[in-house]
C-alpha positions as CSV (number, residue, x, y, z in Angstrom):
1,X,-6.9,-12.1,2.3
2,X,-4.1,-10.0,0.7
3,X,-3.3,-6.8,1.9
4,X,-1.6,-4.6,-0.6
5,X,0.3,-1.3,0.6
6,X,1.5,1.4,-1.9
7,X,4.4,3.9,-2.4
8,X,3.5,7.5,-1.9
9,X,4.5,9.5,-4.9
10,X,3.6,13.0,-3.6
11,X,6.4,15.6,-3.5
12,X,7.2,15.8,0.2
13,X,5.7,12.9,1.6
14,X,7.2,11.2,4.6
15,X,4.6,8.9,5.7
16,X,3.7,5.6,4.8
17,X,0.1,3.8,5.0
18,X,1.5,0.4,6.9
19,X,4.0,0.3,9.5
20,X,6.4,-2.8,9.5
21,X,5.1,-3.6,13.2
22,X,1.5,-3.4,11.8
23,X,2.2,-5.4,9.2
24,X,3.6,-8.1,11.4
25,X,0.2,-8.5,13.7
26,X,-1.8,-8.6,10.1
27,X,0.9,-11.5,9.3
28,X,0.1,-13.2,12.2
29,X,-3.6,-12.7,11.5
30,X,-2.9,-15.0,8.7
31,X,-3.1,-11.7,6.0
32,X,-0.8,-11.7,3.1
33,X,0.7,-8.4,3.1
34,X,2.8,-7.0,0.1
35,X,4.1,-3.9,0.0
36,X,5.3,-1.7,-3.1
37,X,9.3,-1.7,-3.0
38,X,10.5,1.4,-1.4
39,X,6.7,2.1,0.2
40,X,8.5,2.7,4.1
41,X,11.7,4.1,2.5
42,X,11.0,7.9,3.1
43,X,9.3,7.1,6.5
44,X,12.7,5.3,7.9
45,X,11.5,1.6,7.2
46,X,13.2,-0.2,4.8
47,X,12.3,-3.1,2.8
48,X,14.0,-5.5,5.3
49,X,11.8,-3.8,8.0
50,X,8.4,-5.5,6.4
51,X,9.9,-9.0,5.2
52,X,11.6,-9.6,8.5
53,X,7.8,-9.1,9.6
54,X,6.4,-11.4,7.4
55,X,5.6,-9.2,4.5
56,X,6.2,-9.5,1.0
57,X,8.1,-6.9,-1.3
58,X,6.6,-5.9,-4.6
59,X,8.3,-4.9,-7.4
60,X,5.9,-2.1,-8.3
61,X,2.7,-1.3,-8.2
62,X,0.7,-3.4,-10.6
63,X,2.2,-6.3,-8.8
64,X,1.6,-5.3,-5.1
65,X,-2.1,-4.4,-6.0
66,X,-2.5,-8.1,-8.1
67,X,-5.0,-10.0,-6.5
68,X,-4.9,-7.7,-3.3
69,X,-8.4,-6.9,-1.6
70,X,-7.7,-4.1,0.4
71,X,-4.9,-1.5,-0.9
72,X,-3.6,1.2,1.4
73,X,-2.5,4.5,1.0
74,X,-2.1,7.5,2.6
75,X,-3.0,10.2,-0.4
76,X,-5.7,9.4,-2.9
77,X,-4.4,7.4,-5.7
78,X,-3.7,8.4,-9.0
79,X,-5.0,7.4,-12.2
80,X,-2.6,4.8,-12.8
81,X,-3.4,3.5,-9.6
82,X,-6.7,3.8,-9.7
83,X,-6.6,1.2,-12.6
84,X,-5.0,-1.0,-11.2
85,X,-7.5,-1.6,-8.4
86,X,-9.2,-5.2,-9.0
87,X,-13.0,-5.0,-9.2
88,X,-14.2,-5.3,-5.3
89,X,-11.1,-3.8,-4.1
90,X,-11.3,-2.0,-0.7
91,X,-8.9,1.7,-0.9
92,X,-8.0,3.2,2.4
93,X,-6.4,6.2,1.9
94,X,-6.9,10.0,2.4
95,X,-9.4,11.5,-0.1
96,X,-10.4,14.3,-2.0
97,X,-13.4,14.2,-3.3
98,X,-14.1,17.3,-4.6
99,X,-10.8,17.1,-7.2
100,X,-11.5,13.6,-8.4
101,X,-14.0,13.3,-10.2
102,X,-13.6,9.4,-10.8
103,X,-13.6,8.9,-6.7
């Protein structure tokens, strides 16, 4: 199973969906994990924080969701992401569902 975590893109955001440390017990679960380049950035883990777990860095977005079946988050995603999601997907993430109409 792949395990696809995104970079926040809200203005004052300091958290991230996926911890490096959680990412390594989902590693060692035998989960692929990628995670958008820059996702831990803001939230003090660096990129070298999830591959020295066992994670993979994505480029951007499309490619970190590619294939993935669950896609974390921590604010609801946007459009764009949104259609990027494969069909099936599973999103975790913080919702609002009275300004989304899509959701």
């Amino acid at each position: 199973m792949q395990v696809a975590v995104l970079k926040e893109n809200a203005a004052r955001e300091s958290r991230v969906a996926l911890t490096p440390e959680s990412a390594g017990r989902l590693v060692k679960a035998k989960v692929d994990v990628i995670v958008q380049r820059g996702a831990g950035d803001v939230a003090g883990f660096p990129d070298a924080a999830y591959t020295a777990q066992g994670a993979r860095v994505a480029a951007d977005a499309a490619q970190g969701v590619a294939g993935a079946r669950v896609v974390l988050k921590v604010h609801p995603p946007d459009e764009t992401e949104i259609a990027l999601l494969e069909n099936g997907a599973a999103l975790v993430s913080l919702m609002r569902p009275g300004q989304h109409a899509r959701v």
